[in-house]
PAVOBA-254525 format. One record per residue (C-alpha): x, y, z; residue number from 1. Coordinates in Angstrom, 2 decimals. Example, Ala and Ser with C-alpha at 12.3 -4.5 7.8 and 13.67 -1.06 7.14 Angstrom:
% PAVOBA-254525
<c1 = 12.30, c2 = -4.50, c3 = 7.80, n = 1> $
<c1 = 13.67, c2 = -1.06, c3 = 7.14, n = 2> $
END
This chain:
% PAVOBA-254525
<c1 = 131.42, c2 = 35.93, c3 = 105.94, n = 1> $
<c1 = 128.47, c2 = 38.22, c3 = 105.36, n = 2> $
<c1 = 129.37, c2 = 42.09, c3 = 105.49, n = 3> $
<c1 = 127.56, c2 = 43.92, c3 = 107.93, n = 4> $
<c1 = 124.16, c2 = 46.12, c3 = 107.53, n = 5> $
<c1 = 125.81, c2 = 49.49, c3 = 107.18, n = 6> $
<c1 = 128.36, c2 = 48.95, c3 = 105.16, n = 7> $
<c1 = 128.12, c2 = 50.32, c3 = 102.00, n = 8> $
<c1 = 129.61, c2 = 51.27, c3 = 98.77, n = 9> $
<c1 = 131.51, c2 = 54.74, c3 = 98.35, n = 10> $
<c1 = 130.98, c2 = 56.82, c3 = 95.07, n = 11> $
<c1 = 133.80, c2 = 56.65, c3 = 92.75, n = 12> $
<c1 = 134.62, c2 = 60.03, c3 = 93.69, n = 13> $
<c1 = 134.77, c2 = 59.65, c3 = 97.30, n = 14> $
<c1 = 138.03, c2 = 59.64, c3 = 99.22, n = 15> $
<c1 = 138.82, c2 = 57.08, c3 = 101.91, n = 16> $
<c1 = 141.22, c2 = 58.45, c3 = 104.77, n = 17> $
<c1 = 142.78, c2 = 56.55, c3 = 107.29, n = 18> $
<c1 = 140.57, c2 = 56.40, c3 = 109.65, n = 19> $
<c1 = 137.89, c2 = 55.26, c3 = 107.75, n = 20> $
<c1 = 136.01, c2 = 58.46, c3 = 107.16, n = 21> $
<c1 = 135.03, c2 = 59.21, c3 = 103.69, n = 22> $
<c1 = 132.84, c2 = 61.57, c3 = 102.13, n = 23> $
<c1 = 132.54, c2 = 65.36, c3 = 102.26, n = 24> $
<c1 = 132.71, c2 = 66.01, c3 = 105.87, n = 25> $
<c1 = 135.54, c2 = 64.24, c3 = 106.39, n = 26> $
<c1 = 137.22, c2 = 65.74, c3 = 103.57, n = 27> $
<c1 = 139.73, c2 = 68.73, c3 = 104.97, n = 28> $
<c1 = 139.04, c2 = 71.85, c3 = 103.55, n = 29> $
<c1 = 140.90, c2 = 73.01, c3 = 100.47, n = 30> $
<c1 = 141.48, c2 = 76.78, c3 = 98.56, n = 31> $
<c1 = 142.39, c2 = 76.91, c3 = 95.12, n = 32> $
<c1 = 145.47, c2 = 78.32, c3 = 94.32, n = 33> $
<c1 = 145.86, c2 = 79.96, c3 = 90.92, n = 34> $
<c1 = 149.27, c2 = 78.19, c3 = 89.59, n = 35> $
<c1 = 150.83, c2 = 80.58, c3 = 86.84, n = 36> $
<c1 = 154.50, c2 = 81.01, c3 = 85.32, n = 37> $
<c1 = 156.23, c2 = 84.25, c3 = 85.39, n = 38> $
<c1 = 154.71, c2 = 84.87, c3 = 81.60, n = 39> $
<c1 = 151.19, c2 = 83.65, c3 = 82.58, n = 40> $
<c1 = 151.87, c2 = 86.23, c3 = 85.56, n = 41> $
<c1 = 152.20, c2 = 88.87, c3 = 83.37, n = 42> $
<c1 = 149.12, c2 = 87.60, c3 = 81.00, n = 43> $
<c1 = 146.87, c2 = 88.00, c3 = 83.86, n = 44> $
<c1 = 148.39, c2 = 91.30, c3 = 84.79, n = 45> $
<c1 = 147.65, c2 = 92.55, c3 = 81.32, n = 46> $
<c1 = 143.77, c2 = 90.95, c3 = 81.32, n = 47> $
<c1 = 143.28, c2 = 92.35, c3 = 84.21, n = 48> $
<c1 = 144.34, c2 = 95.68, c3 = 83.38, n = 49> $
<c1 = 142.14, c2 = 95.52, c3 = 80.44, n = 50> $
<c1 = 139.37, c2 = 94.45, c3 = 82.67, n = 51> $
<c1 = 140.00, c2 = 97.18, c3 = 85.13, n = 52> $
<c1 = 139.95, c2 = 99.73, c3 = 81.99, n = 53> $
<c1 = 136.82, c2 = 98.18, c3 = 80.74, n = 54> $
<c1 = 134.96, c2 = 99.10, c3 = 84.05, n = 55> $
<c1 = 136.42, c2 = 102.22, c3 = 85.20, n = 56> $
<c1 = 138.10, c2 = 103.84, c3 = 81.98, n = 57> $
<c1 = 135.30, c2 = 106.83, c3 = 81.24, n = 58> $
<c1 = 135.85, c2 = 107.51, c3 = 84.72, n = 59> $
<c1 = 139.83, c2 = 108.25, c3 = 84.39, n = 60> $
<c1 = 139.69, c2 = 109.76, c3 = 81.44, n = 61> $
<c1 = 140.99, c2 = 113.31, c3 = 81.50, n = 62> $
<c1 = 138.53, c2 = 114.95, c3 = 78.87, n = 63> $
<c1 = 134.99, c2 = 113.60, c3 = 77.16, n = 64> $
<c1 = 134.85, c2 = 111.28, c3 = 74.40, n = 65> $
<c1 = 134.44, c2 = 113.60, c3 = 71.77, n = 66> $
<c1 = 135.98, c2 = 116.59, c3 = 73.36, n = 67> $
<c1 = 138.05, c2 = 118.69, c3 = 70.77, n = 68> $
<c1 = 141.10, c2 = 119.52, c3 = 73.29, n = 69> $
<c1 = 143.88, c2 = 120.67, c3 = 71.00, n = 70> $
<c1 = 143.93, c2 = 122.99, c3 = 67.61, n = 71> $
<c1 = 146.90, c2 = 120.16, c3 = 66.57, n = 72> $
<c1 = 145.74, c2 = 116.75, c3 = 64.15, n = 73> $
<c1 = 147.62, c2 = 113.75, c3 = 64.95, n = 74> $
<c1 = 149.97, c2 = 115.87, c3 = 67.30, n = 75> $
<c1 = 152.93, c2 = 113.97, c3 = 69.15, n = 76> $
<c1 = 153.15, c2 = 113.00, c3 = 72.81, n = 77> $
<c1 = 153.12, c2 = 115.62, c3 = 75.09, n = 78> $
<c1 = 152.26, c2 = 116.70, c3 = 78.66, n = 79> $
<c1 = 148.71, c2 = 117.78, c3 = 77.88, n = 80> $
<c1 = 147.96, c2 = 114.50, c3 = 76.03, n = 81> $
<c1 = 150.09, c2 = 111.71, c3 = 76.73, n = 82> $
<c1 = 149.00, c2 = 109.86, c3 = 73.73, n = 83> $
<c1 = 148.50, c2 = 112.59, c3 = 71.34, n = 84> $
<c1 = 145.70, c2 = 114.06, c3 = 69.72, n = 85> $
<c1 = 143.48, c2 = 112.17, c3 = 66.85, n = 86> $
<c1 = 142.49, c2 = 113.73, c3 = 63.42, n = 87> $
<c1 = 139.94, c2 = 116.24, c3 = 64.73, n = 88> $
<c1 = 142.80, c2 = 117.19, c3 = 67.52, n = 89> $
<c1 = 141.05, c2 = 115.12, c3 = 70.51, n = 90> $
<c1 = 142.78, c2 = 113.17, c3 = 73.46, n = 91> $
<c1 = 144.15, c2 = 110.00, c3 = 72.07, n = 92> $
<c1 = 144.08, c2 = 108.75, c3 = 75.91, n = 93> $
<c1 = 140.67, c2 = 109.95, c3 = 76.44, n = 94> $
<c1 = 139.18, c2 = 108.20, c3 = 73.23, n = 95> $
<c1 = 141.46, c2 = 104.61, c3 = 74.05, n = 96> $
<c1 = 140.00, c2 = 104.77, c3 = 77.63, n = 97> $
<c1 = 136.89, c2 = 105.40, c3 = 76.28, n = 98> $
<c1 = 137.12, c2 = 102.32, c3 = 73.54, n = 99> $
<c1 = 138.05, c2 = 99.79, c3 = 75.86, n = 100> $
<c1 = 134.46, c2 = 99.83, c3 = 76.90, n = 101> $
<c1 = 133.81, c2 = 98.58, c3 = 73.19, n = 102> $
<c1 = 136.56, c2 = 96.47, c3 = 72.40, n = 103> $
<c1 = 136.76, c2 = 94.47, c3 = 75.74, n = 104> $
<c1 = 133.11, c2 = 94.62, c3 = 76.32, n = 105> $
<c1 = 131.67, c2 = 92.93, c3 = 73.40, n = 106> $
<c1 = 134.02, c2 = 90.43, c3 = 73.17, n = 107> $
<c1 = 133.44, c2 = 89.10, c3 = 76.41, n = 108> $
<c1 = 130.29, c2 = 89.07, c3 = 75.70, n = 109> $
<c1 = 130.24, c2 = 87.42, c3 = 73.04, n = 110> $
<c1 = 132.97, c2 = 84.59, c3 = 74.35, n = 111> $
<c1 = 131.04, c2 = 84.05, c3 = 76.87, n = 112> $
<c1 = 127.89, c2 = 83.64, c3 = 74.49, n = 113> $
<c1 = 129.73, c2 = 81.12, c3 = 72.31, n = 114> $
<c1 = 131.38, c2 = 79.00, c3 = 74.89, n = 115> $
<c1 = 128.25, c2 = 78.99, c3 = 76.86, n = 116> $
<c1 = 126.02, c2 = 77.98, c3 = 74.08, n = 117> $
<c1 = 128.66, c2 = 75.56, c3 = 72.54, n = 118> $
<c1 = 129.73, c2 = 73.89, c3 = 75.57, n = 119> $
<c1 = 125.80, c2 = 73.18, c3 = 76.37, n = 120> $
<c1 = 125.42, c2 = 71.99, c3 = 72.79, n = 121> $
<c1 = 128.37, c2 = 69.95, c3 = 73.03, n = 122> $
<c1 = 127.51, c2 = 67.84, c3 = 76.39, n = 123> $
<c1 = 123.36, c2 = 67.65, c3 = 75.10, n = 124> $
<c1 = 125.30, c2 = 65.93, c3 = 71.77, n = 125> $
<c1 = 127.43, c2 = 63.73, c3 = 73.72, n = 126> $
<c1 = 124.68, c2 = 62.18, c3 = 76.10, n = 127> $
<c1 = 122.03, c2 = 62.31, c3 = 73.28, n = 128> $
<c1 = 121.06, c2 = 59.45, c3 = 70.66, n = 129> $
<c1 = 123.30, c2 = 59.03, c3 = 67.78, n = 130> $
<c1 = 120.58, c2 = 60.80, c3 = 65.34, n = 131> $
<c1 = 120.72, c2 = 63.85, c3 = 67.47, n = 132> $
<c1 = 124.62, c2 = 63.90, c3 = 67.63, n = 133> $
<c1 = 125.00, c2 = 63.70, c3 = 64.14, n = 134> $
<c1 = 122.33, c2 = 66.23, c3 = 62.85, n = 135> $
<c1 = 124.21, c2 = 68.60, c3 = 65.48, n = 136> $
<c1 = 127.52, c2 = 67.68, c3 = 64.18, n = 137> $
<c1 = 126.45, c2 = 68.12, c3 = 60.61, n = 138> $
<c1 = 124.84, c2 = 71.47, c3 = 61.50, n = 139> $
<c1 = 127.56, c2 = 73.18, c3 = 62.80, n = 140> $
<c1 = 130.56, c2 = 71.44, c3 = 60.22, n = 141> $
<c1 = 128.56, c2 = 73.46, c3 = 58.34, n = 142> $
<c1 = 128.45, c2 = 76.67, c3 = 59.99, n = 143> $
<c1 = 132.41, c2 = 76.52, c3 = 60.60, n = 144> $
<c1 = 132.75, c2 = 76.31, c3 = 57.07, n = 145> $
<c1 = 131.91, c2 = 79.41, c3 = 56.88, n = 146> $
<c1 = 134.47, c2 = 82.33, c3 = 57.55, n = 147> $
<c1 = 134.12, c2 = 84.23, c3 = 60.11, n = 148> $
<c1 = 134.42, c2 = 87.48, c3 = 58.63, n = 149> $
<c1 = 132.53, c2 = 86.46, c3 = 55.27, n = 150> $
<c1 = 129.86, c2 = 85.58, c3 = 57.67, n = 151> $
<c1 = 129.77, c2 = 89.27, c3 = 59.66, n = 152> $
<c1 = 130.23, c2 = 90.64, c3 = 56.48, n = 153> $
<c1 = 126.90, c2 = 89.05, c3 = 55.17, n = 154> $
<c1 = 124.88, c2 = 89.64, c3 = 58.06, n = 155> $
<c1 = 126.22, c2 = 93.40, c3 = 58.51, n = 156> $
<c1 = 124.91, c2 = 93.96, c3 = 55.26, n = 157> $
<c1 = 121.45, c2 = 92.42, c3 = 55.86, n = 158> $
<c1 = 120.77, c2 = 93.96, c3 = 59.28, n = 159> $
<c1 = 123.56, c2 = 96.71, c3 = 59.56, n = 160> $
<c1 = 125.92, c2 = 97.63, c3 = 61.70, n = 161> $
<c1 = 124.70, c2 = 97.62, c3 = 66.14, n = 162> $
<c1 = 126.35, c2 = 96.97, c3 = 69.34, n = 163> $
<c1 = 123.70, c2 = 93.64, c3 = 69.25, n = 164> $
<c1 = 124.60, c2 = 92.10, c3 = 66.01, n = 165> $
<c1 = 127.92, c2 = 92.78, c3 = 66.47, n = 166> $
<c1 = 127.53, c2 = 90.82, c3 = 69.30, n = 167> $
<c1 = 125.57, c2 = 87.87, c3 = 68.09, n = 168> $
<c1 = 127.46, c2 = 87.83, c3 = 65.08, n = 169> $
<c1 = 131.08, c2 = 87.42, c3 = 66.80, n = 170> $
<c1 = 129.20, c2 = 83.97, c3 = 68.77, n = 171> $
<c1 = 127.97, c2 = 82.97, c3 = 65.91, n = 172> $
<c1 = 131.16, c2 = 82.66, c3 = 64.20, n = 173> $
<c1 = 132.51, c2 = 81.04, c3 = 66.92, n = 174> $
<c1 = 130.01, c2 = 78.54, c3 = 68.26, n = 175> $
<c1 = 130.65, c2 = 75.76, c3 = 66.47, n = 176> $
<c1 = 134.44, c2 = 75.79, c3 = 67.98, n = 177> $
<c1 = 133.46, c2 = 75.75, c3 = 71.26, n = 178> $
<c1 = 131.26, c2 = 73.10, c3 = 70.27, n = 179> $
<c1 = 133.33, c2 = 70.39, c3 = 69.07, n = 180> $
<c1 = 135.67, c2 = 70.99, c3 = 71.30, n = 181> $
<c1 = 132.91, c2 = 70.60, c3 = 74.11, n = 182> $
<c1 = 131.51, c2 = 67.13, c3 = 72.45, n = 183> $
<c1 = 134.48, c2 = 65.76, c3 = 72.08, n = 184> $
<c1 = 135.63, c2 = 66.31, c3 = 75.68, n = 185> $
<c1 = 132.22, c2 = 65.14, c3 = 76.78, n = 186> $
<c1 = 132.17, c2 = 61.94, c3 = 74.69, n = 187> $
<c1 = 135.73, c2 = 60.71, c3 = 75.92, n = 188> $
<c1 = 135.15, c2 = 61.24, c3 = 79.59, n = 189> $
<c1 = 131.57, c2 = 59.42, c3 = 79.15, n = 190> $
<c1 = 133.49, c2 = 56.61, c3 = 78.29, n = 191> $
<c1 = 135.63, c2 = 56.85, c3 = 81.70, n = 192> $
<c1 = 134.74, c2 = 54.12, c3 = 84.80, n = 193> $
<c1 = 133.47, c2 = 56.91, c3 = 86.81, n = 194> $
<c1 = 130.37, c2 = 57.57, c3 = 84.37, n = 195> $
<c1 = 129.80, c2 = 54.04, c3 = 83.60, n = 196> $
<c1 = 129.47, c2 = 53.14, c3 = 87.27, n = 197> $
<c1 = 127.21, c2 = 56.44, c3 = 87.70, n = 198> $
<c1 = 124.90, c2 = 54.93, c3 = 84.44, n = 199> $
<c1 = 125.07, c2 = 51.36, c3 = 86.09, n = 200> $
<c1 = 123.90, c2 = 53.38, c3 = 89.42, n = 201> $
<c1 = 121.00, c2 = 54.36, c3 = 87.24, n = 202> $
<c1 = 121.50, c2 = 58.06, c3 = 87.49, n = 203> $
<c1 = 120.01, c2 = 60.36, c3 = 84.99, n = 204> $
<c1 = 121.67, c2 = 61.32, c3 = 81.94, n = 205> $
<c1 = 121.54, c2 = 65.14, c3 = 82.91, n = 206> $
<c1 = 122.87, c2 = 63.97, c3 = 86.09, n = 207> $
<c1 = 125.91, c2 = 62.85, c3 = 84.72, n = 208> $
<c1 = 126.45, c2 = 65.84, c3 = 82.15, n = 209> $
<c1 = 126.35, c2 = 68.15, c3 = 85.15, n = 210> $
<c1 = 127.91, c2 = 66.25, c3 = 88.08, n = 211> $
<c1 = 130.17, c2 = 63.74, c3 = 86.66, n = 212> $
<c1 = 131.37, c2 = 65.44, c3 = 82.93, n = 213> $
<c1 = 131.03, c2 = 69.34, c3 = 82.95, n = 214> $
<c1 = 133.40, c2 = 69.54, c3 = 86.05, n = 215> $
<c1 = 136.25, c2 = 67.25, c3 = 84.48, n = 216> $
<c1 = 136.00, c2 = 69.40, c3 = 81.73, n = 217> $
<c1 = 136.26, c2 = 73.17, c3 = 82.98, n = 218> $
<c1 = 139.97, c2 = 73.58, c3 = 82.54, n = 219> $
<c1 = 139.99, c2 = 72.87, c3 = 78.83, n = 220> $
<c1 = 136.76, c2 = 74.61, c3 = 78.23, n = 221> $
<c1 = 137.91, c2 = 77.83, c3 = 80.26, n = 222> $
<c1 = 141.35, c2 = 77.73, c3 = 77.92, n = 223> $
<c1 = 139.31, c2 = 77.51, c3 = 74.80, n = 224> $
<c1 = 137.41, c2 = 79.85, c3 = 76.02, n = 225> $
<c1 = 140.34, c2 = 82.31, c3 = 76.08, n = 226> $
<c1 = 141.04, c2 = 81.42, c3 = 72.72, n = 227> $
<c1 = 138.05, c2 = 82.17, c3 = 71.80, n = 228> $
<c1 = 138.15, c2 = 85.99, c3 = 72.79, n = 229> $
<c1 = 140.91, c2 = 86.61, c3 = 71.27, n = 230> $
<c1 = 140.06, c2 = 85.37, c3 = 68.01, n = 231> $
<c1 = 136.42, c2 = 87.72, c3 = 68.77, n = 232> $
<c1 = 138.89, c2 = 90.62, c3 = 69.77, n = 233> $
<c1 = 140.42, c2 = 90.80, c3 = 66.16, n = 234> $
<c1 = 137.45, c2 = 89.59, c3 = 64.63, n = 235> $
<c1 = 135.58, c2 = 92.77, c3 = 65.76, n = 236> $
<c1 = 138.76, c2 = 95.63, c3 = 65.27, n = 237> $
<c1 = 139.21, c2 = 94.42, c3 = 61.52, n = 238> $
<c1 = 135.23, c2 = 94.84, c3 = 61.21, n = 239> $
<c1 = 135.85, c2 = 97.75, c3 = 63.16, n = 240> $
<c1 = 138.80, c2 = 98.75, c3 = 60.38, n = 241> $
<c1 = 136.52, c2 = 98.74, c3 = 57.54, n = 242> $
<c1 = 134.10, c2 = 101.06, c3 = 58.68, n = 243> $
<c1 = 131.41, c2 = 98.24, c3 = 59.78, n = 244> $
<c1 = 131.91, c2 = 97.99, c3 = 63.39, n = 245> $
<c1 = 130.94, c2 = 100.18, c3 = 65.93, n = 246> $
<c1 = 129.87, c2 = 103.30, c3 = 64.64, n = 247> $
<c1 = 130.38, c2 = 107.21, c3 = 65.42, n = 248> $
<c1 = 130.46, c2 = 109.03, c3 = 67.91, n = 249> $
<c1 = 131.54, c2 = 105.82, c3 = 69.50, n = 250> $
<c1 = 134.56, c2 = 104.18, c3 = 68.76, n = 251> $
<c1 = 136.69, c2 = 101.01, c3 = 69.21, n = 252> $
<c1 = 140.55, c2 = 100.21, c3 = 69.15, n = 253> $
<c1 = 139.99, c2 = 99.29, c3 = 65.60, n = 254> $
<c1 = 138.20, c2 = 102.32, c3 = 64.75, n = 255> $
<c1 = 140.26, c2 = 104.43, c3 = 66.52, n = 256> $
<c1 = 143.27, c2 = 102.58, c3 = 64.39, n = 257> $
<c1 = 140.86, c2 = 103.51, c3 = 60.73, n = 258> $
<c1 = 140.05, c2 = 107.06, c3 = 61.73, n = 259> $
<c1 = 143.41, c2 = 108.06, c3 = 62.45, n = 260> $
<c1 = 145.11, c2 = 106.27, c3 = 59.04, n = 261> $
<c1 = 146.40, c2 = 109.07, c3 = 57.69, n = 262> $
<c1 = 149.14, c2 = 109.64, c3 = 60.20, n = 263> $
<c1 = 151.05, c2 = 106.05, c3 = 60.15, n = 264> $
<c1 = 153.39, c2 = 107.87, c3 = 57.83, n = 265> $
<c1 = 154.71, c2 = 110.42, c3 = 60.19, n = 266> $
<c1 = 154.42, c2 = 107.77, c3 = 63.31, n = 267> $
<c1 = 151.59, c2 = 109.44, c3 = 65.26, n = 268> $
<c1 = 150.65, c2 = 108.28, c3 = 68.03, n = 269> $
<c1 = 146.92, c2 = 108.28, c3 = 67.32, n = 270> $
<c1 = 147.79, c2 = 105.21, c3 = 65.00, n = 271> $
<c1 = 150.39, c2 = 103.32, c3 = 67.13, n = 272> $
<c1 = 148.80, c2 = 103.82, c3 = 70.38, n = 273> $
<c1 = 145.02, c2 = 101.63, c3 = 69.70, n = 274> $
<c1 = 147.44, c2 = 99.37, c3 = 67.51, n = 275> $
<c1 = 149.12, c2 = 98.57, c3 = 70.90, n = 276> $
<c1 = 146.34, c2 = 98.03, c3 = 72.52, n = 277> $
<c1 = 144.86, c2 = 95.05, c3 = 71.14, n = 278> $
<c1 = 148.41, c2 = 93.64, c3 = 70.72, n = 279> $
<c1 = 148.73, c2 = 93.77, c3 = 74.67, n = 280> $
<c1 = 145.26, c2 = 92.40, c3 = 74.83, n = 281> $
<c1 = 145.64, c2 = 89.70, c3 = 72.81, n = 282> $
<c1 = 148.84, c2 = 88.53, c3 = 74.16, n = 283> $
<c1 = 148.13, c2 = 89.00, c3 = 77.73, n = 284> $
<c1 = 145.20, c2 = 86.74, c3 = 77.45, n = 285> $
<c1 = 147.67, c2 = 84.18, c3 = 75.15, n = 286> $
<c1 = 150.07, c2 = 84.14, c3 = 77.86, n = 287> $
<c1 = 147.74, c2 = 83.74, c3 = 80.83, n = 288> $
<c1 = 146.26, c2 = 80.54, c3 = 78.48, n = 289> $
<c1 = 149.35, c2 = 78.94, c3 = 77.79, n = 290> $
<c1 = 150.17, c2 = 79.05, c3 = 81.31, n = 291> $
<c1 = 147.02, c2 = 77.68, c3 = 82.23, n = 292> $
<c1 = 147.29, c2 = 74.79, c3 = 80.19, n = 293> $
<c1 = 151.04, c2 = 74.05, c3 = 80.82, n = 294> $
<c1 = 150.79, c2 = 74.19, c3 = 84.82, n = 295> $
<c1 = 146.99, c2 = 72.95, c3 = 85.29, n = 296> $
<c1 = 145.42, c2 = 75.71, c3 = 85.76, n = 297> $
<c1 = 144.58, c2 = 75.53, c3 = 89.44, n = 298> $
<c1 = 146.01, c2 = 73.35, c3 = 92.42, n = 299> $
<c1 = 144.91, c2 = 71.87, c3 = 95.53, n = 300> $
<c1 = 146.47, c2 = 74.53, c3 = 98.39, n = 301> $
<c1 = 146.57, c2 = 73.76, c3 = 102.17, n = 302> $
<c1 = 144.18, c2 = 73.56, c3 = 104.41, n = 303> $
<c1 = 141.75, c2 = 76.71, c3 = 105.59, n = 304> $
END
């Protein structure tokens, strides 16, 4: 028995109900709903804290950046200043809201640099011709052989110290993670039924990257990605320790941790205060990853 004229194959992603609708506009609606632990709760409380600082911390701050409030160095907590004063007797608040800017701010940036550019890199190596793959394999096994902070160090002494090659540095050093991470997700799920009956379909090869691969691969890319500022985070406040991050009058967490040195000692809150800081950071965003990554990340809700 011969089918009939309009029937016709469904793509390997299409759903089949019941009835015998398929397709997208048969599909109910869906929402994503964020699926988190009570830890990964409080990770994404933290981040977005940070986030919130980021964006509206010179705006809450009680005094200017490089206001000299108090005739006290590296005074204690008290009503005036929460968080103390610094070595030159300004707000420790102030200059932390102030920082976050810095701290939060470039490491985004640059995370968001190196996961774009490595995840891109990654999927053009995985869909590519052998030759390409491996001279972009070899390349960066190369670069990652490199430290990370031998590798700012060398090009901080070449060019010097800015808020752009601070920036472009920080990706740099953390490219070539994002992109073997990226190639090897790409090259296992090219192997998958899906994409071969896409190829047999004769669809493009970019086709498939962007439609069939790069969405199967978000949730493990956006985790890395995570990882990834983190590892920028501390990457910049060490640089930041040793005098070759961002420079005065403007300051980071881990300048604000270098300038203020001298009064770990007596337990000043100038010191412990930035040193908290990044630890929150850092294991906020460690939380809200591991909880990611453990529950899924996000799940199919009910119908809208």
């Amino acid at each position: 028995m011969s089918r009939s004229a309009n029937t016709s194959v469904p793509h390997p992603g299409t759903q089949i109900y019941e009835d015998g609708a398929s397709g997208s506009a048969a599909r109910p609606r869906r929402r994503r709903v964020l699926r988190l632990s009570g830890l990964g709760k409080i990770g994404f409380a933290l981040v977005c804290f940070w986030l919130f600082i980021a964006v509206f911390g010179p705006l809450l701050a009680p005094y200017k950046e490089g206001a000299l409030t108090s005739p006290f160095t590296l005074a204690s907590y008290s009503m005036a200043h929460p968080f103390g004063t610094d070595y030159l007797g300004r707000d420790m608040l102030s200059r932390i809201l102030y920082g976050t800017r810095y701290t939060v701010g470039l490491a985004l940036a640059a995370a968001v640099l190196a996961s774009g550019v490595g995840t891109c890199l990654g999927l053009l190596a995985a869909i590519s011709s052998r030759w390409v793959d491996e001279v972009m394999s070899r390349f960066f096994d190369a670069l990652i052989s490199i430290p990370s902070k031998v590798l700012a160090l060398v090009v901080i002494a070449a060019f010097g110290s800015s808020i752009p090659v601070l920036t472009l540095v920080a990706a740099v050093a953390y490219t070539p993670g994002a992109f073997r991470i990226s190639r090897s997700l790409a090259i296992n799920l090219m192997t998958l039924e899906y994409v071969q009956v896409a190829r047999a379909r004769g669809e493009r090869m970019w086709y498939i990257a962007r439609v069939e691969v790069l969405p199967n691969m978000i949730h493990p890319v956006m985790a890395d990605f995570g990882l990834r500022f983190v590892f920028i985070v501390l990457l910049l406040s060490g640089l930041s320790f040793l005098g070759l991050g961002v420079q005065p009058p403007n300051a980071d967490w881990g300048s604000l941790v270098r300038e203020n040195i001298g009064g770990l000692s007596q337990g000043a809150p100038a010191v412990l205060m930035p040193s908290i800081a990044i630890a929150t950071l850092t294991v906020g965003m460690n939380l809200l990853i591991d909880s990611l990554r453990r529950h899924g990340g996000f799940a199919q809700g009910g119908q809208q």
